[in-house]
The first five atom37 places (N, CA, C, CB, O) and aatype in JSON, in Angstrom:
{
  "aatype": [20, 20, 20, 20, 20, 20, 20, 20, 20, 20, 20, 20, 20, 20, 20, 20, 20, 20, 20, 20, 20, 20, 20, 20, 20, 20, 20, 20, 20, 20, 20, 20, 20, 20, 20, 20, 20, 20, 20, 20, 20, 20, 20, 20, 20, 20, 20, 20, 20, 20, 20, 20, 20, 20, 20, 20, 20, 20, 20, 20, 20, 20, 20, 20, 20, 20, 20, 20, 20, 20, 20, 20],
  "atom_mask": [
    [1, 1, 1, 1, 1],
    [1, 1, 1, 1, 1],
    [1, 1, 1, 1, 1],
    [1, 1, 1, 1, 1],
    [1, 1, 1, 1, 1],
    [1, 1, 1, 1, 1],
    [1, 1, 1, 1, 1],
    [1, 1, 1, 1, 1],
    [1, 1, 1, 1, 1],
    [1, 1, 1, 1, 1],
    [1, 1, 1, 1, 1],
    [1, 1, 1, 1, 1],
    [1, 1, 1, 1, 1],
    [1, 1, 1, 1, 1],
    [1, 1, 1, 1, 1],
    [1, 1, 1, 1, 1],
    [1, 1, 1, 1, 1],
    [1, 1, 1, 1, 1],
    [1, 1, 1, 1, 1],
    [1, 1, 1, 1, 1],
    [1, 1, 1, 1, 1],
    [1, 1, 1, 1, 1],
    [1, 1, 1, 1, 1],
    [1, 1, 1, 1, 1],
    [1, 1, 1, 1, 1],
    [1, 1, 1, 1, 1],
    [1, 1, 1, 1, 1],
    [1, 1, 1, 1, 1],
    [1, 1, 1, 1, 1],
    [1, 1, 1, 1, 1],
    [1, 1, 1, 1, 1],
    [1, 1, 1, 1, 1],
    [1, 1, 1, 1, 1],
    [1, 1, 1, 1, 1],
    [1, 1, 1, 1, 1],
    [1, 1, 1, 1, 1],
    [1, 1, 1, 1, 1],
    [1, 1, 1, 1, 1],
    [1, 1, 1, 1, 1],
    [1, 1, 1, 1, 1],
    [1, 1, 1, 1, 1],
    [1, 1, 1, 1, 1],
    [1, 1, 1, 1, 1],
    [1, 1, 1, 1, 1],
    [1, 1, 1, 1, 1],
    [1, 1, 1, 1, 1],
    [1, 1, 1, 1, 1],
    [1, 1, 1, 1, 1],
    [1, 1, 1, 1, 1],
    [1, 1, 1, 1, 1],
    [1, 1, 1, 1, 1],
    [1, 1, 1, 1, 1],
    [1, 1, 1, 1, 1],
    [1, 1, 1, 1, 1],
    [1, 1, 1, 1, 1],
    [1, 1, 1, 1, 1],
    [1, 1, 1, 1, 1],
    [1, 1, 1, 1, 1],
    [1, 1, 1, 1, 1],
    [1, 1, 1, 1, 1],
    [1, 1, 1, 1, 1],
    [1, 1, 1, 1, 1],
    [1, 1, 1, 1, 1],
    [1, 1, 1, 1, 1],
    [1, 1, 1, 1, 1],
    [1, 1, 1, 1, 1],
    [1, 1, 1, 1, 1],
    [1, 1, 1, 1, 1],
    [1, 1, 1, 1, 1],
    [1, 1, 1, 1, 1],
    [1, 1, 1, 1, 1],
    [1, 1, 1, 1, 1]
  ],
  "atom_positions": [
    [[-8.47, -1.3, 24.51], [-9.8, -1.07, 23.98], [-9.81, -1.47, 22.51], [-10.22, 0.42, 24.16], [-9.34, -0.8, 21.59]],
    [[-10.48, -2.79, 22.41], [-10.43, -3.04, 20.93], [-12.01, -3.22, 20.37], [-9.47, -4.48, 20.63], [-13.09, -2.94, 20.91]],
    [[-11.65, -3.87, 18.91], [-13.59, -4.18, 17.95], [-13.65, -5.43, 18.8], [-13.81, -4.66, 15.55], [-12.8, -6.26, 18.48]],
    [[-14.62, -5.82, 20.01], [-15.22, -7.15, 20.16], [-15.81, -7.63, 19.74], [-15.62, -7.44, 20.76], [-16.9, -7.25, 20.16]],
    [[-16.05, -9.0, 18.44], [-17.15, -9.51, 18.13], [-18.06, -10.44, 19.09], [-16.83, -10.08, 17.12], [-17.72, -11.49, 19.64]],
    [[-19.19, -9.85, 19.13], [-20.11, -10.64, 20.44], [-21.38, -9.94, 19.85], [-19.69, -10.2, 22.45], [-21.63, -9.52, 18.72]],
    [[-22.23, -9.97, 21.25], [-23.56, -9.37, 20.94], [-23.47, -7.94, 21.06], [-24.68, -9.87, 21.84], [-24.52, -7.31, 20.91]],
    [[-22.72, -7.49, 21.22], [-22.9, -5.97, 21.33], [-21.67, -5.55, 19.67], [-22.18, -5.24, 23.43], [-21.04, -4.49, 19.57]],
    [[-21.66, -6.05, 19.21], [-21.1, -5.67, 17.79], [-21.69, -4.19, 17.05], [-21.54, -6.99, 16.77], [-20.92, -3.32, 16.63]],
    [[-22.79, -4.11, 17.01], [-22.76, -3.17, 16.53], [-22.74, -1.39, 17.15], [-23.59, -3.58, 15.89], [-22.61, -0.41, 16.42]],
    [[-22.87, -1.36, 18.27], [-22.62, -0.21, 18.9], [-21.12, -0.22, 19.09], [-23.41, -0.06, 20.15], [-20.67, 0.88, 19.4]],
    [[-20.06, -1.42, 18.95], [-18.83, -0.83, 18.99], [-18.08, -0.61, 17.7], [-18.09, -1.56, 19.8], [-16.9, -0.28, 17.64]],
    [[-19.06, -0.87, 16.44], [-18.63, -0.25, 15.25], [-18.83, 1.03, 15.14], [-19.12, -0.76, 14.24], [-18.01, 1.77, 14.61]],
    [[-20.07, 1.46, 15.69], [-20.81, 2.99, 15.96], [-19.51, 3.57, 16.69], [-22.49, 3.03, 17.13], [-18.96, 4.49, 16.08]],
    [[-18.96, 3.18, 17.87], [-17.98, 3.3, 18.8], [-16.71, 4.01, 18.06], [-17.68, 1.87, 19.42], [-16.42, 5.2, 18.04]],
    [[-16.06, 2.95, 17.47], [-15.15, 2.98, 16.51], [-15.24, 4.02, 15.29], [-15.16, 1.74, 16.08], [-14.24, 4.64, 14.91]],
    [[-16.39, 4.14, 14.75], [-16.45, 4.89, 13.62], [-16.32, 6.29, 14.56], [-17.89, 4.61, 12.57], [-15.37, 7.06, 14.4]],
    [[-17.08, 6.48, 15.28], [-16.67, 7.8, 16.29], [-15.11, 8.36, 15.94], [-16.69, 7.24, 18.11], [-14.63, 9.25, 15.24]],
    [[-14.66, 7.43, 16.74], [-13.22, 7.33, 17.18], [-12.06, 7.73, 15.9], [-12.99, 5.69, 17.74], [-11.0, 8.34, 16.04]],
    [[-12.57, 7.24, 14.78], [-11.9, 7.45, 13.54], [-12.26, 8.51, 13.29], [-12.07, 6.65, 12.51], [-11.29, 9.2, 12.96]],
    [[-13.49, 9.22, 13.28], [-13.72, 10.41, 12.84], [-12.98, 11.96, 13.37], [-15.01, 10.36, 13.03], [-12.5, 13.01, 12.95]],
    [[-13.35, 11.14, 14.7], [-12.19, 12.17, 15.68], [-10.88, 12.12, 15.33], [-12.05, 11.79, 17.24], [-10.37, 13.19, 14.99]],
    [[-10.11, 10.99, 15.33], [-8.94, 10.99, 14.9], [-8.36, 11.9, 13.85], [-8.81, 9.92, 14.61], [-7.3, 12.54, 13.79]],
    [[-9.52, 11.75, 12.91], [-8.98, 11.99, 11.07], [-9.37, 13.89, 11.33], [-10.54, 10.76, 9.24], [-8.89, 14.74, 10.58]],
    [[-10.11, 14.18, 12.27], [-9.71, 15.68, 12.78], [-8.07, 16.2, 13.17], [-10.54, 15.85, 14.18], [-7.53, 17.26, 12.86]],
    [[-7.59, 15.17, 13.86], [-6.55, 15.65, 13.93], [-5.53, 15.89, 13.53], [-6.39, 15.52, 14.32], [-4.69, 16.61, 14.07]],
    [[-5.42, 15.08, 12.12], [-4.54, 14.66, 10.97], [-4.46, 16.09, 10.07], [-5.27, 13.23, 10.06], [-5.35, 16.81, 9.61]],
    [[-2.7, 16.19, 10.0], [-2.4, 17.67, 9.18], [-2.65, 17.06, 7.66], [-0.49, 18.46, 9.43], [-1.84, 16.23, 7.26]],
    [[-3.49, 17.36, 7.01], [-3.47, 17.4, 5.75], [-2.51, 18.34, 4.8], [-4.64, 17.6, 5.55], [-2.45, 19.56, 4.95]],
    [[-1.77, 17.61, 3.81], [-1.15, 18.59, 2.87], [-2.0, 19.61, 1.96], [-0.39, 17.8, 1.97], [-3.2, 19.45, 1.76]],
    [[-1.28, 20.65, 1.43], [-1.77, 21.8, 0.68], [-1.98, 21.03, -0.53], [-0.78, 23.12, 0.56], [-1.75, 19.83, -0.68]],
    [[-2.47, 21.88, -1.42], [-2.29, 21.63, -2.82], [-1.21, 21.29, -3.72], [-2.63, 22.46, -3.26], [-1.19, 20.43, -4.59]],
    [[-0.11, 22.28, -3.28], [1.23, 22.35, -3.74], [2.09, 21.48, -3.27], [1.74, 23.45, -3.53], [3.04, 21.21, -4.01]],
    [[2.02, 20.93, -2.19], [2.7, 19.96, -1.55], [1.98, 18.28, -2.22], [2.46, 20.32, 0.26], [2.61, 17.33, -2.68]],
    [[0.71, 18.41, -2.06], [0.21, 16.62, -3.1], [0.78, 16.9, -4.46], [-1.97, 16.2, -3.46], [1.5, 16.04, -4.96]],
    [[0.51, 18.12, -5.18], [1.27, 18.32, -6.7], [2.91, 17.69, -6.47], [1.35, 20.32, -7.22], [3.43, 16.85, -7.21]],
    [[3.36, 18.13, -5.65], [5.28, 17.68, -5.49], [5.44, 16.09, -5.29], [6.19, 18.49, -3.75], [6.28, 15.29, -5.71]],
    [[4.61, 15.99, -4.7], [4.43, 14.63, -3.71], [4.04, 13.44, -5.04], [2.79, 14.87, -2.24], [4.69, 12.4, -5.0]],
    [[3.36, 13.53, -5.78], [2.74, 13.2, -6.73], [4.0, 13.1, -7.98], [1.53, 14.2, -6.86], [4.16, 12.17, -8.76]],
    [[4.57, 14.0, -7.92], [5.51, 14.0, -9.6], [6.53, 13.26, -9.01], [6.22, 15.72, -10.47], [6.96, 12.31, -9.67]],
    [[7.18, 13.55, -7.51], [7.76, 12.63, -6.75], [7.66, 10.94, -7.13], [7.18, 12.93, -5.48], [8.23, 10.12, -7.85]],
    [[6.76, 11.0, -6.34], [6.37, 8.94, -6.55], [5.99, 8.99, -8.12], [4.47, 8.06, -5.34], [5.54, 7.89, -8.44]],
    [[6.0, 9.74, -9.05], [6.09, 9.19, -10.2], [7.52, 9.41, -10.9], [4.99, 9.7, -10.94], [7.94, 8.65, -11.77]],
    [[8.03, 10.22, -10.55], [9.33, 9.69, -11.12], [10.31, 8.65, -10.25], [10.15, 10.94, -11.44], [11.14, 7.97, -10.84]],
    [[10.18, 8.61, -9.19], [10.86, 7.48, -8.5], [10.17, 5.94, -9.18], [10.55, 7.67, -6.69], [10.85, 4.93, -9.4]],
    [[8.75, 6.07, -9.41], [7.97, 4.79, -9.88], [9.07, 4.5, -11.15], [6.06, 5.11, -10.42], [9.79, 3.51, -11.24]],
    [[8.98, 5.68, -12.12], [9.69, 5.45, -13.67], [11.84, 5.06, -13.06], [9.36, 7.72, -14.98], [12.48, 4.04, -13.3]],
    [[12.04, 5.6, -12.74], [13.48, 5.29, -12.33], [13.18, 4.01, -12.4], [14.14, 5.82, -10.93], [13.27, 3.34, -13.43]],
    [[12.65, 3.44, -10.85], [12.86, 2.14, -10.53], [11.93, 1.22, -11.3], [12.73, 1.98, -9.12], [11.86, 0.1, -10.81]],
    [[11.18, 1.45, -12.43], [10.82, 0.65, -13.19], [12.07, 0.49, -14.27], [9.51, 1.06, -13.65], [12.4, -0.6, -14.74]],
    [[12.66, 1.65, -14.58], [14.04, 1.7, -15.8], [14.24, 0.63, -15.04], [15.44, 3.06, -16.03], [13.5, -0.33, -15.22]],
    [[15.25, 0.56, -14.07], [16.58, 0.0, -13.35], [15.88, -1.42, -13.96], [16.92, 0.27, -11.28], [16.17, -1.91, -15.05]],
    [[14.68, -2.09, -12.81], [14.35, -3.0, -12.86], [14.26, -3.54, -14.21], [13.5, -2.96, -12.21], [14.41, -4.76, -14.22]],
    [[14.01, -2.85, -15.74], [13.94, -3.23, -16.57], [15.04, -3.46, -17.28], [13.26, -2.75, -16.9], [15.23, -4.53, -17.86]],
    [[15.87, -2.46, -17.31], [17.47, -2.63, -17.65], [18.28, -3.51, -17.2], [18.16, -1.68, -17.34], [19.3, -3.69, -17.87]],
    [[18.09, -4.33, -15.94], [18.47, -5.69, -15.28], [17.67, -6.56, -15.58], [18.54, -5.75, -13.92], [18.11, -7.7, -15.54]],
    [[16.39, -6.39, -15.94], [16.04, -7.59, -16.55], [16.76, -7.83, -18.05], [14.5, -7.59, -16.64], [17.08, -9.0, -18.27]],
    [[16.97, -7.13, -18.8], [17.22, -6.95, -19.97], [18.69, -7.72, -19.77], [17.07, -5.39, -20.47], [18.96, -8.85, -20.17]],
    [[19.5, -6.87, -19.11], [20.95, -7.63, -18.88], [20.96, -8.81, -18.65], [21.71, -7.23, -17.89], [21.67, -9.59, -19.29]],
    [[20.32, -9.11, -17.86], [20.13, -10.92, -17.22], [19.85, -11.47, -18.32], [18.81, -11.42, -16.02], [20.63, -12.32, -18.75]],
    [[18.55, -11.1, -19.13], [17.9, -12.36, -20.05], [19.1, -12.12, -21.15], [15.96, -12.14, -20.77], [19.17, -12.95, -22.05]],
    [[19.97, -11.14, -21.11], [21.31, -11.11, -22.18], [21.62, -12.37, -21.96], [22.7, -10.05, -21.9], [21.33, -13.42, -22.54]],
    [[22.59, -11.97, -20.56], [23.29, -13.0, -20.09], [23.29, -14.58, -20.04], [23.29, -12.71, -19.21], [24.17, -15.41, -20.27]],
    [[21.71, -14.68, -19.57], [21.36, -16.16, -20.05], [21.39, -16.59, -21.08], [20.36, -16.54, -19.87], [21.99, -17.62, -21.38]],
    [[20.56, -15.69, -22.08], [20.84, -16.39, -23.61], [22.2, -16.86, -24.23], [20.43, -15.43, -24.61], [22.55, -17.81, -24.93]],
    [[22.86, -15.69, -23.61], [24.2, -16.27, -24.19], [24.58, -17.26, -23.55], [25.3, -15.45, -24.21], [24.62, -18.25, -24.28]],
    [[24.92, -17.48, -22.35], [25.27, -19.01, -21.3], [24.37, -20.11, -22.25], [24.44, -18.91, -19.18], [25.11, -20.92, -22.8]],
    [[23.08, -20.29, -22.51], [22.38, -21.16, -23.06], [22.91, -20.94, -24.31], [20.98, -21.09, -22.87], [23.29, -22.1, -24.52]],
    [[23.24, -20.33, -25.32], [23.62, -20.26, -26.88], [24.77, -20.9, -26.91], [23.79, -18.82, -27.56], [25.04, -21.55, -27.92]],
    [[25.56, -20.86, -25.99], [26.93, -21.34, -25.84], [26.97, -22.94, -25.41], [27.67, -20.41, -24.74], [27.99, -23.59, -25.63]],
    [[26.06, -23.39, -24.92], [26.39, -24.88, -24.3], [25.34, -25.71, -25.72], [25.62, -25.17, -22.12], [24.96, -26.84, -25.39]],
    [[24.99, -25.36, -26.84], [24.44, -26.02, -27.87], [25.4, -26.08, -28.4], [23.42, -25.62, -28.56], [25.47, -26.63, -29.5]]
  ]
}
């Protein structure tokens, strides 16, 4: 059962939007306290793996400069 585009298009968006609505009933939503955790979570994992990524960039563009400083 999928979206058919044809002439009956718009009663199976009507269809569909149903179907989502029902769905999103059944979905456990988190508490308050749990999006607060969830939240400081993916932001300190964001900051880690922005360090790392930046601290290897940093090393690399070391590294190159010197390889390039060295062959002048």
């Amino acid at each position: 059962m999928g979206l058919k585009i044809d002439s009956f298009f718009m009663p199976n968006i009507f269809g569909f939007l149903i179907e989502v609505k029902e769905e999103l009933k059944k979905v456990t939503w988190p508490n308050q306290e749990q999006t607060i955790r969830y939240t400081i979570l993916v932001m300190l994992v964001a900051a880690v793996v922005g360090l790392l990524l930046g601290g290897l960039d940093y090393i690399l563009t070391s590294i190159t400069s010197a390889i390039f400083s060295n062959l002048k």
